[in-house]
N, CA, C and O atoms as a GROMACS GRO file, in nm:
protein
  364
    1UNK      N    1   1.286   2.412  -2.060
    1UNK     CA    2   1.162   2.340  -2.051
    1UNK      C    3   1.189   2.195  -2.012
    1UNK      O    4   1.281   2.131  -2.062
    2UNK      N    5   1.102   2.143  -1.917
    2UNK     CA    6   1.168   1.995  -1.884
    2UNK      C    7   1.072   1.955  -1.896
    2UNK      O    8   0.964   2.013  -1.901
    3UNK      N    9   1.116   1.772  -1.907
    3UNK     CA   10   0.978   1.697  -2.005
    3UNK      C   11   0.952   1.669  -1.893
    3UNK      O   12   1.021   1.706  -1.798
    4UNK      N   13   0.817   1.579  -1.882
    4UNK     CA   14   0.758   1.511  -1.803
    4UNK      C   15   0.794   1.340  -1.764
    4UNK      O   16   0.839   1.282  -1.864
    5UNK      N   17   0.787   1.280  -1.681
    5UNK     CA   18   0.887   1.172  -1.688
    5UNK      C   19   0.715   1.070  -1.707
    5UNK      O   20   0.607   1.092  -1.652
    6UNK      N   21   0.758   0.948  -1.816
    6UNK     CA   22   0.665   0.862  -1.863
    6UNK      C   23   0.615   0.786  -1.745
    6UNK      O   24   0.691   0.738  -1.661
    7UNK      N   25   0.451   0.775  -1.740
    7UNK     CA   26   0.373   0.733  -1.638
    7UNK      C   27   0.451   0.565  -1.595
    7UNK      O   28   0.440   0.516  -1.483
    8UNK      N   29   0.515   0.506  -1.693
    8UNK     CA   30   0.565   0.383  -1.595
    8UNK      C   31   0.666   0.389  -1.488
    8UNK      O   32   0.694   0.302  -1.406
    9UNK      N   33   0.719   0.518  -1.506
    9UNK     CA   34   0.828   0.525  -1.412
    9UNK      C   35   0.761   0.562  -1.290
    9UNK      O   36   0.801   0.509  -1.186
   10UNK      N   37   0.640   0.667  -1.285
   10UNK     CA   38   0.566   0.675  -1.174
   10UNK      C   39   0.471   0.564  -1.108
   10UNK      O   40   0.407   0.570  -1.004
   11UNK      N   41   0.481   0.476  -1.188
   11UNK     CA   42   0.406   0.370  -1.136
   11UNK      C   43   0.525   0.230  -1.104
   11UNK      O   44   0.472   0.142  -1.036
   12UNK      N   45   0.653   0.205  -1.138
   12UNK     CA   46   0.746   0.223  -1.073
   12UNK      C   47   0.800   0.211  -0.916
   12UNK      O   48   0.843   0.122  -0.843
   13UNK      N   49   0.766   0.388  -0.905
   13UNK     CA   50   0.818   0.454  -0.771
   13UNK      C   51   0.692   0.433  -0.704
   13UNK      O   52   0.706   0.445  -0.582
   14UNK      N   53   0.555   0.403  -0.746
   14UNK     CA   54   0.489   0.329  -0.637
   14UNK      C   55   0.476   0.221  -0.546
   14UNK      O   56   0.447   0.206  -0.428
   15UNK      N   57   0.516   0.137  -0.664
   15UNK     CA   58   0.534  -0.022  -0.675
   15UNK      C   59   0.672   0.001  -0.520
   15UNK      O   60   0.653  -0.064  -0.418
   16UNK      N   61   0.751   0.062  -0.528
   16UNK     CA   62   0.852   0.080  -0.506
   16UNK      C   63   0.811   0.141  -0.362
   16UNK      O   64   0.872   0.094  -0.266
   17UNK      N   65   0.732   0.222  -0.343
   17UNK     CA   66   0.697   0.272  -0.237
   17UNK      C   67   0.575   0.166  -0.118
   17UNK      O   68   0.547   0.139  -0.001
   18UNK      N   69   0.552   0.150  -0.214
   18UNK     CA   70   0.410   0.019  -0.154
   18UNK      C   71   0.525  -0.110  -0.071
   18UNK      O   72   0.505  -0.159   0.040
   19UNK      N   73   0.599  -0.130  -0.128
   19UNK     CA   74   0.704  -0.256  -0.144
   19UNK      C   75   0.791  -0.243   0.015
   19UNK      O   76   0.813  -0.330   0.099
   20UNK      N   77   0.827  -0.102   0.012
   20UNK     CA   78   0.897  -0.104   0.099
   20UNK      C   79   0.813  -0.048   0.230
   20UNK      O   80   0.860  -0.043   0.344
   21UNK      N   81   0.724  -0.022   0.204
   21UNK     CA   82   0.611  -0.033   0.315
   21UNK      C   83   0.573  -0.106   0.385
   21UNK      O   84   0.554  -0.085   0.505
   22UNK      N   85   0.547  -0.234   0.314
   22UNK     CA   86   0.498  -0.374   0.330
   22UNK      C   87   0.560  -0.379   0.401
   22UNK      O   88   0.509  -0.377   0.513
   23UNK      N   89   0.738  -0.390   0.392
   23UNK     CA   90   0.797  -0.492   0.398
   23UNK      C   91   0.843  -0.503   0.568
   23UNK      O   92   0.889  -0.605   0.618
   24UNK      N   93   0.827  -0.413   0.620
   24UNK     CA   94   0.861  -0.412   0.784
   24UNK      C   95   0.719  -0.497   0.811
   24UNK      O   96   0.758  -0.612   0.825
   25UNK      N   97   0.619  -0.496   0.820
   25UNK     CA   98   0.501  -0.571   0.838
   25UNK      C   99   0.505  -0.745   0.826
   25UNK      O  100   0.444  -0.826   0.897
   26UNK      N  101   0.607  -0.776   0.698
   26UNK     CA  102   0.608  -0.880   0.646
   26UNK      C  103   0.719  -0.913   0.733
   26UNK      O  104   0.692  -1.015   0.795
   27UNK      N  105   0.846  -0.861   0.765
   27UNK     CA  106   0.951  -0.932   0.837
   27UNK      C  107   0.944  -0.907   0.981
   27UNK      O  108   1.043  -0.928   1.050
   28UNK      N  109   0.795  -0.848   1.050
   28UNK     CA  110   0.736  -0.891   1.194
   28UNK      C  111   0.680  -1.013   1.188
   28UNK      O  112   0.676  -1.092   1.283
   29UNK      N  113   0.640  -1.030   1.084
   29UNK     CA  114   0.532  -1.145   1.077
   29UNK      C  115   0.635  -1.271   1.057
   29UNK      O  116   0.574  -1.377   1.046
   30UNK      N  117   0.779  -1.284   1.048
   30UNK     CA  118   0.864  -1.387   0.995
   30UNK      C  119   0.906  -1.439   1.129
   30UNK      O  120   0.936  -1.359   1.217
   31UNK      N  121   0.908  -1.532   1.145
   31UNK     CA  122   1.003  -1.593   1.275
   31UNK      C  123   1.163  -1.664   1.243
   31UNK      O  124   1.219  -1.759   1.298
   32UNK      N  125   1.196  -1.596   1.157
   32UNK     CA  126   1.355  -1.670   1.087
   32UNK      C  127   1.422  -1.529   1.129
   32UNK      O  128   1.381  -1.413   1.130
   33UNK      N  129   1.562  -1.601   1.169
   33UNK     CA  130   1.645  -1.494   1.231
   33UNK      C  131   1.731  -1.336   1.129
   33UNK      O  132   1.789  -1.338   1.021
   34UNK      N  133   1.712  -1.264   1.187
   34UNK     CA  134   1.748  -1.148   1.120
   34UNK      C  135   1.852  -1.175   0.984
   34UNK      O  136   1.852  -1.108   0.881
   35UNK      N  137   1.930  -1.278   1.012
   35UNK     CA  138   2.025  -1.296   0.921
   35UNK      C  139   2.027  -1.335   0.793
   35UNK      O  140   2.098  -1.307   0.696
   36UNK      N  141   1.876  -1.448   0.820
   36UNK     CA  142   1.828  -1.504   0.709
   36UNK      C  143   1.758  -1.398   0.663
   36UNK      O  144   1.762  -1.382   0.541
   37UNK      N  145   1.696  -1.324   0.725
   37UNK     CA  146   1.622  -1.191   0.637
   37UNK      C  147   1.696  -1.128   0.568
   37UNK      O  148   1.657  -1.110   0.453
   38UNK      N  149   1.811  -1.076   0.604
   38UNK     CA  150   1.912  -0.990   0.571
   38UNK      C  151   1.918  -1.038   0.420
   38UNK      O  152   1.883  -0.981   0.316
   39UNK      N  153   1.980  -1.176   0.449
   39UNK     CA  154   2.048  -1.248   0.314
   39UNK      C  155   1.907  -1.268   0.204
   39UNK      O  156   1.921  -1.268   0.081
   40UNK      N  157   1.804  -1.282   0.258
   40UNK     CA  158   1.667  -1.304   0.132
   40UNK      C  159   1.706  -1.181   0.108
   40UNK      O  160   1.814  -1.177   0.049
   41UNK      N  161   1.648  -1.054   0.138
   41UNK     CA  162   1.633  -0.902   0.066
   41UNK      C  163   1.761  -0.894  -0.001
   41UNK      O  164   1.750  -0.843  -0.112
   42UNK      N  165   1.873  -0.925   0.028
   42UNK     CA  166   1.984  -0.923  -0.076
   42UNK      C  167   1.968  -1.004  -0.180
   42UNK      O  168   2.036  -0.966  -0.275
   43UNK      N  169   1.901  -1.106  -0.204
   43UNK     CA  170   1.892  -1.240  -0.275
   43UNK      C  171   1.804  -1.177  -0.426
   43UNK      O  172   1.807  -1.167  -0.549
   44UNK      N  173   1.720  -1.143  -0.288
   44UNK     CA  174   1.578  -1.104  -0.401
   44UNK      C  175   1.610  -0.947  -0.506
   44UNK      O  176   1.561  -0.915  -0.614
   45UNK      N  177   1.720  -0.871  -0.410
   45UNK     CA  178   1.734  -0.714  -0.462
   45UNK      C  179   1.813  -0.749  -0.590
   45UNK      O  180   1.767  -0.700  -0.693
   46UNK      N  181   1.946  -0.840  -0.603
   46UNK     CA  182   2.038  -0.882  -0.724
   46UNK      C  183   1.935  -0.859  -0.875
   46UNK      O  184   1.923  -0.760  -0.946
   47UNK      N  185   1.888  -0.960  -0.882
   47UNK     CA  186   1.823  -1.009  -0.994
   47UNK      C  187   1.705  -0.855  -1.062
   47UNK      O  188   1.634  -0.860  -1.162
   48UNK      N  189   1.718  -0.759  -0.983
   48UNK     CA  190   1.639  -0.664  -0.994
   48UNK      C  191   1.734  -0.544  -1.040
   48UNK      O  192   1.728  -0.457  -1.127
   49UNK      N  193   1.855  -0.596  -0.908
   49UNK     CA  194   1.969  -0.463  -0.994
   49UNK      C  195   2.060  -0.483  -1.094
   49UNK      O  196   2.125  -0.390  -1.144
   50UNK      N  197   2.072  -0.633  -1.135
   50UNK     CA  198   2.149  -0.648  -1.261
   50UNK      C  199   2.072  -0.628  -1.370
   50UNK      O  200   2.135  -0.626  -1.476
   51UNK      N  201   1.911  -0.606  -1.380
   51UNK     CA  202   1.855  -0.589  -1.458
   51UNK      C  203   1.867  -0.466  -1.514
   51UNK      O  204   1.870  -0.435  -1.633
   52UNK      N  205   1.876  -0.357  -1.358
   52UNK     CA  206   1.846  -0.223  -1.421
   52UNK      C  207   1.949  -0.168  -1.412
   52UNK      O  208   1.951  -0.047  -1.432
   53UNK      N  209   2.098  -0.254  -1.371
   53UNK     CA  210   2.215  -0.231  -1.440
   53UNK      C  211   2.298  -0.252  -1.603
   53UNK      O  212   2.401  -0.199  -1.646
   54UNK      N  213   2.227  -0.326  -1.651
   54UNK     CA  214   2.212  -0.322  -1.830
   54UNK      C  215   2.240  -0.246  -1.902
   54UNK      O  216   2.319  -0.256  -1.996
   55UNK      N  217   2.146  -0.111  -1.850
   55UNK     CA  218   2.090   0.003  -1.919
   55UNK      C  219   2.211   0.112  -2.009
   55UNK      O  220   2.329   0.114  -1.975
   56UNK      N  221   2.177   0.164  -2.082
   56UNK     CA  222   2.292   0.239  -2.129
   56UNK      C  223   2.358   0.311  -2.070
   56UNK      O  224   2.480   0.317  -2.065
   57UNK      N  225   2.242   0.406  -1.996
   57UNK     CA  226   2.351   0.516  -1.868
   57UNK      C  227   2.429   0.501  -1.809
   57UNK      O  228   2.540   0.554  -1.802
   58UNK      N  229   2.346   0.368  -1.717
   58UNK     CA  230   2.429   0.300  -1.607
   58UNK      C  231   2.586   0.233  -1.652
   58UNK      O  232   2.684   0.237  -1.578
   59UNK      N  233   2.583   0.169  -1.801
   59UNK     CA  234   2.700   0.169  -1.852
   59UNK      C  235   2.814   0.262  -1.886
   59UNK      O  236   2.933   0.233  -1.902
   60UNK      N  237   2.763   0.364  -1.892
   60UNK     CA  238   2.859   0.467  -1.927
   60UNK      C  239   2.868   0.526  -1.780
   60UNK      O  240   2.951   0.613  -1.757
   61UNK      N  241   2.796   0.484  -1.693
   61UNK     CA  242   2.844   0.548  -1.531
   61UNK      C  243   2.979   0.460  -1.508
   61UNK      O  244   3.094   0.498  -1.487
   62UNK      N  245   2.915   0.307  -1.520
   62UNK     CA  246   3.023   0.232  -1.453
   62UNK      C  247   3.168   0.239  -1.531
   62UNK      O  248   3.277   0.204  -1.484
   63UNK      N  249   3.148   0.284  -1.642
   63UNK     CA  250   3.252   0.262  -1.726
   63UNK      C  251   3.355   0.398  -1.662
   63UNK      O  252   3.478   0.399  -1.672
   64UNK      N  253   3.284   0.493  -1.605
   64UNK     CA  254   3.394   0.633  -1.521
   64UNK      C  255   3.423   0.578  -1.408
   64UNK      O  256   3.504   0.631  -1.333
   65UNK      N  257   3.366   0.471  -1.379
   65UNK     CA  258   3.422   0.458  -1.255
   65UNK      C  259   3.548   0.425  -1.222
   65UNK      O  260   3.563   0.313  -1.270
   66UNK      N  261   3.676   0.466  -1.151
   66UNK     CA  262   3.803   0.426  -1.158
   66UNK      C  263   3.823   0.331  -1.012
   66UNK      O  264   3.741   0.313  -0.922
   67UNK      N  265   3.956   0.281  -1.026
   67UNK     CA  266   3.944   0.138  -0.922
   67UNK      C  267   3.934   0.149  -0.792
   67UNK      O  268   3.910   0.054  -0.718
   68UNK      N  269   3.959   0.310  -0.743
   68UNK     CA  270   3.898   0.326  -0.571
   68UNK      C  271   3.759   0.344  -0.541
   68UNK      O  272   3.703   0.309  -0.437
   69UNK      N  273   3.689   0.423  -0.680
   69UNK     CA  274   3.539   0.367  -0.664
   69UNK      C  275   3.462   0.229  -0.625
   69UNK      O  276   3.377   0.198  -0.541
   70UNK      N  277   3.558   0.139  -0.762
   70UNK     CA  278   3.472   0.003  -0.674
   70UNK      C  279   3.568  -0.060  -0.609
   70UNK      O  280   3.568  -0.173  -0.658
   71UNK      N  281   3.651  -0.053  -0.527
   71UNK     CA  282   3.702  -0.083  -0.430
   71UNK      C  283   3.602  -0.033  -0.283
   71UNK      O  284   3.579  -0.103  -0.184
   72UNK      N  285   3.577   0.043  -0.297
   72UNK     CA  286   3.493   0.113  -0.208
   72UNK      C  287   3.323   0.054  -0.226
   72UNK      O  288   3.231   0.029  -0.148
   73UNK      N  289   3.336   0.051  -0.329
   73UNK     CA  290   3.135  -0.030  -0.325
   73UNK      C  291   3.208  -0.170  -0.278
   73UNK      O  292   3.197  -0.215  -0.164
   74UNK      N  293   3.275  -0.225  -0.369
   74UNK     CA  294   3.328  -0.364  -0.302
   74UNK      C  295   3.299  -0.379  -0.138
   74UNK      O  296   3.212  -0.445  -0.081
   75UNK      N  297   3.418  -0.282  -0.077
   75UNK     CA  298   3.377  -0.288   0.084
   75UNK      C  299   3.267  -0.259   0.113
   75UNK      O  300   3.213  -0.358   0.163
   76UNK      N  301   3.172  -0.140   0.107
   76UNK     CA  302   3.093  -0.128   0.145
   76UNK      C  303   2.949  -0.218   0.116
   76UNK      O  304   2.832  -0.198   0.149
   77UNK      N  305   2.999  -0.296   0.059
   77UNK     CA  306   2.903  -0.446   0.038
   77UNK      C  307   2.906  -0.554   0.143
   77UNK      O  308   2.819  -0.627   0.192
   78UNK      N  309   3.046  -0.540   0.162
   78UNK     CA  310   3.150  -0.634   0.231
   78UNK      C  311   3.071  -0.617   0.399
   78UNK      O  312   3.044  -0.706   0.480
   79UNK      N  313   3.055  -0.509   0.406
   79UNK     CA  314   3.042  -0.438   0.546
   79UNK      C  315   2.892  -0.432   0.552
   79UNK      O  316   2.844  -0.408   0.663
   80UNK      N  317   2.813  -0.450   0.456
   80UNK     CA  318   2.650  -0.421   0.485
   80UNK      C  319   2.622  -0.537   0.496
   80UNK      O  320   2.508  -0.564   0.532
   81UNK      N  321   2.710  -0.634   0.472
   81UNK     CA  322   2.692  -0.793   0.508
   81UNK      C  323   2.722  -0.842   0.636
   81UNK      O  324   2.665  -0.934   0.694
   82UNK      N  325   2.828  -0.766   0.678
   82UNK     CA  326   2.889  -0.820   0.797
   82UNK      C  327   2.766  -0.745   0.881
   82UNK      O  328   2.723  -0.801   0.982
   83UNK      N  329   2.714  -0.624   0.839
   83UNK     CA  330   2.625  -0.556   0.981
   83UNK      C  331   2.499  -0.651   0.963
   83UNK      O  332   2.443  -0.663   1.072
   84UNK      N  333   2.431  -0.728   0.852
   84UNK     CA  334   2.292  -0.818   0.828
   84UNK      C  335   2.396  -0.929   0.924
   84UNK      O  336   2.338  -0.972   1.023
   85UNK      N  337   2.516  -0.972   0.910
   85UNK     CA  338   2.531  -1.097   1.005
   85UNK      C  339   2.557  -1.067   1.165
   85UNK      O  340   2.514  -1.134   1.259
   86UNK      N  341   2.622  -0.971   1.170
   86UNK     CA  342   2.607  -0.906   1.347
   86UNK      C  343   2.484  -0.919   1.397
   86UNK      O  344   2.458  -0.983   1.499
   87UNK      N  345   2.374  -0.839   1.302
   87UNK     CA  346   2.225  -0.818   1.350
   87UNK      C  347   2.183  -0.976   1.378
   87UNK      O  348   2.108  -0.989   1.476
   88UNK      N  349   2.210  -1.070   1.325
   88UNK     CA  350   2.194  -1.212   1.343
   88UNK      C  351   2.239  -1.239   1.493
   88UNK      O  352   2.146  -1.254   1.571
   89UNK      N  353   2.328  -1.244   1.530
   89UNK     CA  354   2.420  -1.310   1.607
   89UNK      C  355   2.373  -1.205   1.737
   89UNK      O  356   2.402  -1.255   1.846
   90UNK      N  357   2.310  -1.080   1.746
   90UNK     CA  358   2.298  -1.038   1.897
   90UNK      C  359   2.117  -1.068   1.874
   90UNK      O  360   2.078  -1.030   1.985
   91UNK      N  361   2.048  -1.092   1.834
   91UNK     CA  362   1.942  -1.102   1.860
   91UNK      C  363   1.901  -1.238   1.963
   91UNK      O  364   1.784  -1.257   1.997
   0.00000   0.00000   0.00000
């Protein structure tokens, strides 16, 4: 039998859905170069995922994680930065 998941989380994944809807609309409407966009949505995403990195689960995820795991998020941070600064530089 599986429970039902509590109405804030579905309201949540709206918030969440609305958000990222917007948000191509909102960065047509910007005249600042891709790069600076890049770096706001990273700016703004932190403070949202250290929040809902706290949590107990998420602690006991990170805590399995062994050192080629985050070696690997490491880079692949490394590299979603370098592609927001490429996207800068050919526009």
């Amino acid at each position: 039998m599986q429970k039902s998941l509590p109405l804030s989380l579905y309201l949540l994944l709206c918030v969440g859905v609305i958000s990222v809807s917007f948000s191509a609309i909102f960065i047509k409407w910007s005249s600042a170069p891709a790069s600076i966009i890049g770096m706001y949505r990273m700016l703004l995403t932190v403070p949202v995922l250290l929040l809902l990195g706290m949590g107990r689960s998420v602690i006991k995820v990170k805590a399995a994680l062994n050192r080629k795991d985050w070696g690997l998020l490491f880079f692949s941070g490394i590299f979603l930065a370098l592609h927001f600064f490429y996207c800068g530089w050919s526009l």
